[in-house]
C-alpha positions in Angstrom: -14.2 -1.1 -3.5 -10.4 -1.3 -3.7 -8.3 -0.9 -0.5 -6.0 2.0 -1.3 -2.2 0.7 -1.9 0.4 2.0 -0.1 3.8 1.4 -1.0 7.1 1.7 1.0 10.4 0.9 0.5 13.4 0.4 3.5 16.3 -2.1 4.1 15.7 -5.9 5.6 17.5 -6.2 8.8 19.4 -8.5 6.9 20.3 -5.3 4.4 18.4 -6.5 1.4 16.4 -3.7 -0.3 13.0 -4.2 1.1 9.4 -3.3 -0.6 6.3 -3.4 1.6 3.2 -2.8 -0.1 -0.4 -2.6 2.2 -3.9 -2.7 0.2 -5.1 -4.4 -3.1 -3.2 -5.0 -6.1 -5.5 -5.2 -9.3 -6.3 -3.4 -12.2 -6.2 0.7 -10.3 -2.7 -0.4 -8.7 -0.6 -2.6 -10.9 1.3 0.1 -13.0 1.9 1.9 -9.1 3.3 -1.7 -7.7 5.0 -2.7 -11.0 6.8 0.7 -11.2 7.6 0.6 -7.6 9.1 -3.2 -8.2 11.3 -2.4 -10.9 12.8 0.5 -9.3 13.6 -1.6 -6.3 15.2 -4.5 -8.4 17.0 -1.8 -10.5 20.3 -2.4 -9.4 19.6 -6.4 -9.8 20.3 -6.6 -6.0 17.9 -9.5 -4.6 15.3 -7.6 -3.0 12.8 -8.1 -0.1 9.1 -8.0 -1.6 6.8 -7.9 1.8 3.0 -8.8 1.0 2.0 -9.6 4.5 -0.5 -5.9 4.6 -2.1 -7.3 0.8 -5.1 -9.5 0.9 -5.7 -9.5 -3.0 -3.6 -9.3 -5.6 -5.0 -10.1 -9.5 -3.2 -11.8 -12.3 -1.3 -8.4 -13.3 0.6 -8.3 -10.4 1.4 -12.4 -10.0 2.7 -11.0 -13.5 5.0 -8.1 -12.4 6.9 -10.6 -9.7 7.4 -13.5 -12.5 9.1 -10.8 -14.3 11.7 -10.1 -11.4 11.2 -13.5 -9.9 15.0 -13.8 -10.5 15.4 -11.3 -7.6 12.5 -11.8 -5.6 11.9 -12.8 -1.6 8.5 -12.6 -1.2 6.8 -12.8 2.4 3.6 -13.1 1.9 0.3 -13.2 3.9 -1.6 -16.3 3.8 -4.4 -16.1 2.2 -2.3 -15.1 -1.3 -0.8 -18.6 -0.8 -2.9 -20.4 -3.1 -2.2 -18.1 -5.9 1.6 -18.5 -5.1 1.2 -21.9 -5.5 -1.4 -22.4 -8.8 0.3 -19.4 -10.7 3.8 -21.5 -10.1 5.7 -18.6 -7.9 6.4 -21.1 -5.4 8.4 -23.1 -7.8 10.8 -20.0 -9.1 11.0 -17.7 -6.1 11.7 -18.0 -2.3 8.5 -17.7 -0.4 7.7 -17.6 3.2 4.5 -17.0 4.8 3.7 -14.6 7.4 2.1 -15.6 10.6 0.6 -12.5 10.9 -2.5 -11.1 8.6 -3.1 -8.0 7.2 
C-alpha cells in the first residue's frame, strides 16, 4: 500500500523556495508532486526540493526532477541515494543527504 504524500511548500532559511514532500512518490502521486514542482520552479528561482520524509520514489518522479534539474537542491534521505546516483541526478543537480530518515 502507498504511504499517502503530503506536500508542503515554505522558504529555506537561506530564502530559497522550499518543497517538502513526506510519503511515496509512484504511479497514485506523480501528477500531485510534478504539479507541485513546477509551481515551485515557476518563477525559475532555484528552489529547495526536501525528500528526507520519502522512502520511495519510482521512475516518474526521478523524471519530474530531471526536468527542473536546472533549478533543483535536493536533500534527500538515504535510502533514495542509489537511485540519485544510477538514474544520473547526482551528476546534474546538487544533492545532499540527510542524516536523519523518514
Amino acid at each position: 500500500m502507498t504511504a499517502p504524500l503530503t506536500l508542503t511548500t515554505g522558504h529555506h532559511p537561506d530564502g530559497r523556495p522550499l518543497l517538502t514532500a513526506h510519503g511515496e512518490i509512484d504511479l497514485t502521486t506523480i501528477a500531485e508532486f510534478g504539479a507541485a514542482l513546477a509551481t515551485a520552479v515557476g518563477d525559475g528561482r532555484p528552489v529547495v526540493v526536501d525528500l528526507t520524509g520519502v522512502d520511495y520514489l519510482d521512475s516518474g518522479a526521478i523524471n519530474a526532477l530531471f526536468t527542473h534539474a536546472d533549478h533543483l537542491h535536493l536533500i534527500v534521505n538515504p535510502l533514495l541515494m542509489s537511485a540519485m546516483t544510477v538514474s544520473g541526478l547526482t551528476t546534474l543537480v546538487t544533492i545532499e543527504q540527510s542524516t536523519t530518515q523518514a
